[in-house]
C-alpha positions as CSV (number, residue, x, y, z in Angstrom):
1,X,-62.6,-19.2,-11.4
2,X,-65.8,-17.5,-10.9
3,X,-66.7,-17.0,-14.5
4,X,-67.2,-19.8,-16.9
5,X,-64.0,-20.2,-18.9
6,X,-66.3,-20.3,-22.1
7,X,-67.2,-16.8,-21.1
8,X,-63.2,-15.6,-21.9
9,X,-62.9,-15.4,-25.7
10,X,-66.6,-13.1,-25.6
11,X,-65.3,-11.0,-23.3
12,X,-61.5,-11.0,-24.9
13,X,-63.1,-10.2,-27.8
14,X,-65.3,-7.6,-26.4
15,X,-62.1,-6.0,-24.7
16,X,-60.3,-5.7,-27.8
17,X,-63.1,-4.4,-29.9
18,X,-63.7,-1.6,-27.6
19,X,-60.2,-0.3,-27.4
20,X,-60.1,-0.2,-31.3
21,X,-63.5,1.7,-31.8
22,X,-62.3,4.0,-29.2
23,X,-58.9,4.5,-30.7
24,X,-57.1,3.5,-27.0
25,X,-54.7,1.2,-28.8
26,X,-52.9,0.9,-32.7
27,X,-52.1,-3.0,-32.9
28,X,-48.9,-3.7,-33.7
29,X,-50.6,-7.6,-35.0
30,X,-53.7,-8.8,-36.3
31,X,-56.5,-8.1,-34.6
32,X,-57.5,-11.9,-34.0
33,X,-54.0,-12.0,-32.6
34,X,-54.2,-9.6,-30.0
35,X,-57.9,-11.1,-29.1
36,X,-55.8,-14.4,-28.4
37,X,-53.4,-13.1,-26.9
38,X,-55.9,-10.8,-24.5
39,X,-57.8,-14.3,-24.1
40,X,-55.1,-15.8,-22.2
41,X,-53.8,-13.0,-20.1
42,X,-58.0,-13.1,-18.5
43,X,-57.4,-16.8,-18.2
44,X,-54.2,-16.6,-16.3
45,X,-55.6,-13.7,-13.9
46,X,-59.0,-15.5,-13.6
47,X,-57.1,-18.4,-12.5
48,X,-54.9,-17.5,-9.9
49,X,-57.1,-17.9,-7.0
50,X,-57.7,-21.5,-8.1
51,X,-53.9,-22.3,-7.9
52,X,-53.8,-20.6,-4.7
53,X,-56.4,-22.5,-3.2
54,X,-54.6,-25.7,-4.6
55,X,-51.7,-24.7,-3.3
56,X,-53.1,-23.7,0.4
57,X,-55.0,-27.5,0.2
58,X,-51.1,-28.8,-0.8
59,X,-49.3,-27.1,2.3
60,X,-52.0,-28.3,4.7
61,X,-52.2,-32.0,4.2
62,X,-49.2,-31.9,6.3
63,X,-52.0,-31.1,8.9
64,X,-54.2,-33.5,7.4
65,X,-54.1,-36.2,11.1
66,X,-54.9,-33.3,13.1
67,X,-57.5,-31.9,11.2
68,X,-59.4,-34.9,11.1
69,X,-59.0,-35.3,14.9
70,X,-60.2,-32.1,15.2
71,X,-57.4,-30.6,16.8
72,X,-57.6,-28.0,13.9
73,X,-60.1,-26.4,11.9
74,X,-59.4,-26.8,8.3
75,X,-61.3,-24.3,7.2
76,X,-60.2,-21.8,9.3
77,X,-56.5,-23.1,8.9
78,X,-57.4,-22.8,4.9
79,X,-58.6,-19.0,5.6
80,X,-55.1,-18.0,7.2
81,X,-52.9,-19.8,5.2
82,X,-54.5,-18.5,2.2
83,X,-54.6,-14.6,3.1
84,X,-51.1,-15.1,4.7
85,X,-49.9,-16.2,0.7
86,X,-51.8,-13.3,-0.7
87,X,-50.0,-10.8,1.7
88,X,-46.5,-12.0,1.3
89,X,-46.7,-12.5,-2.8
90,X,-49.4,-9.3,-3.3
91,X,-51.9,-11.0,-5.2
92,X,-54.7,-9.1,-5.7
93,X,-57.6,-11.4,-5.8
């Protein structure tokens, strides 16, 4: 994640706030609701790259012998892997 997670309620909050003063949404729920609610939807995007990258480190340690005979280059290896899971599932990162 390249923001703090500390950082998510402020800017949830900050979201939410600015909709409503601008009269872009009508909440259906409780204001404080809908902050949550916001909060959690940033974490779960903000987070996707770092379950990628877990996942790319899980597929390669079936690699792991050659890598460290260096027969392959991990990072490299990482790189593809990675961009080849963004293509096929369309993450936007």
């Amino acid at each position: 994640m390249r923001i703090p997670k500390s950082w998510v309620p402020l800017l949830a909050r900050r979201i939410v706030e600015n909709l409503l003063s601008k009269g872009l949404i009508e909440p259906a729920v409780p204001e404080e609701t809908l902050i949550e609610e916001t909060g959690k939807l940033l974490l779960e995007e903000l987070t996707v790259e770092d379950r990628l990258n877990e996942e790319v480190r899980q597929l390669l340690k079936k690699y792991e012998s050659e890598i460290e005979k260096g027969r392959l280059d991990f990072r490299k290896l990482f790189d593809m892997t990675k961009q080849k899971l963004v293509r096929e599932r369309n993450i936007i990162l």
